[in-house]
Each structure stands twice: as structure tokens, then as C-alpha cells.
C-alpha positions in Angstrom: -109.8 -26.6 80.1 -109.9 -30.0 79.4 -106.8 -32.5 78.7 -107.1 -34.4 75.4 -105.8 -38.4 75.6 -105.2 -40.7 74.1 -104.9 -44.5 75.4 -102.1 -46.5 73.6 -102.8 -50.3 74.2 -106.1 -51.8 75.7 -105.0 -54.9 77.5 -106.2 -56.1 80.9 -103.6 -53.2 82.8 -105.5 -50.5 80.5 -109.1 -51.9 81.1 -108.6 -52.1 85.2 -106.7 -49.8 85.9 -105.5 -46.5 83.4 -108.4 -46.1 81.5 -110.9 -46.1 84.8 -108.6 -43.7 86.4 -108.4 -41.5 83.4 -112.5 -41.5 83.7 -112.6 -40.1 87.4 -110.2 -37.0 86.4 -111.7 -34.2 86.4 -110.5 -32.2 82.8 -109.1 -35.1 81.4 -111.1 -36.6 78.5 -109.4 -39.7 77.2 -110.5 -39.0 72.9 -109.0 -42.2 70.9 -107.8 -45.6 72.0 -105.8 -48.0 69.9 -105.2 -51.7 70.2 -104.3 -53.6 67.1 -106.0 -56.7 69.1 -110.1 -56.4 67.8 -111.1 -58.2 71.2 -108.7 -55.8 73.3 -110.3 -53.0 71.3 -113.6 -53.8 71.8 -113.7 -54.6 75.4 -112.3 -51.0 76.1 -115.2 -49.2 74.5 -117.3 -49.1 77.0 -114.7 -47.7 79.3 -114.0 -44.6 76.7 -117.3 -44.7 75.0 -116.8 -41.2 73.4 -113.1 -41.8 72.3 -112.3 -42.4 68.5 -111.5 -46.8 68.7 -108.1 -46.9 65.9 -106.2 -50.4 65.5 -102.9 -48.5 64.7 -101.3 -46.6 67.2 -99.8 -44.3 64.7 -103.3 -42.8 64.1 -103.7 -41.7 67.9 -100.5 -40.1 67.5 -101.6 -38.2 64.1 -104.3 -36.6 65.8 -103.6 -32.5 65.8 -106.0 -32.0 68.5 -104.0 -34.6 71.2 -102.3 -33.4 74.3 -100.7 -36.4 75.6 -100.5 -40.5 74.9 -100.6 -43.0 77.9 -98.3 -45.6 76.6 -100.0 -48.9 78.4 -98.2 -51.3 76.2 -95.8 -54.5 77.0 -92.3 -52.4 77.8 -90.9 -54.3 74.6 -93.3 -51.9 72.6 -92.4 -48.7 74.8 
């Protein structure tokens, strides 16, 4: 059984550290990513190339098929 993600902010922290962590876990499948930053968006692709790539964060969460969010914004946004 795999665990369905989704990746909330694609910053630097995101890029080098959650979302290549999320890749080496075995059942977990990281499926959309949001930024609303186009640049922070795009450079996080290529670590989730399979994941849906949303600029609003409230479309990750409207997903029916998501297990869990990993919230990797600034704590003001938390």
C-alpha cells in the first residue's frame, strides 16, 4: 500500500531536503506539489516528476485521493 503526498511549498528546505527523503521511502509516493513561486515550482519537478505541479496550495489539499500534506512552508504560513 502506498502513501499518497502531497508537498506544500518548494523552496530550498523542500528541494534538499523533504522532497529527496520523501523519494527514498519505500510506499510513499509524493502525487502533487504546490508553490505559488513559478521558479520554486519548477525547480522541484524534477525531484517529483510524476506528481501533479499546482500554484495554490488549496488544490493539493482538494485532492480526494491524498493521505497526508508535508507543510514545508515559512512557519508564518504554517
Amino acid at each position: 500500500m502506498s502513501v499518497r503526498l502531497g508537498v506544500l511549498g518548494c523552496g530550498s528546505i523542500a528541494r534538499a531536503a523533504h522532497l529527496r527523503s520523501l523519494a527514498r521511502i519505500e510506499g510513499a509516493a509524493v502525487v502533487a506539489v504546490a508553490d505559488s513561486d513559478a521558479a520554486n515550482l519548477a525547480a522541484a519537478r524534477p525531484l517529483a516528476p510524476k506528481a501533479h505541479a499546482m500554484r495554490n496550495y488549496a488544490d493539493v489539499l482538494g485532492l480526494a485521493d491524498l493521505d497526508a500534506v508535508v507543510i514545508a512552508l515559512p512557519p508564518g504560513l504554517h
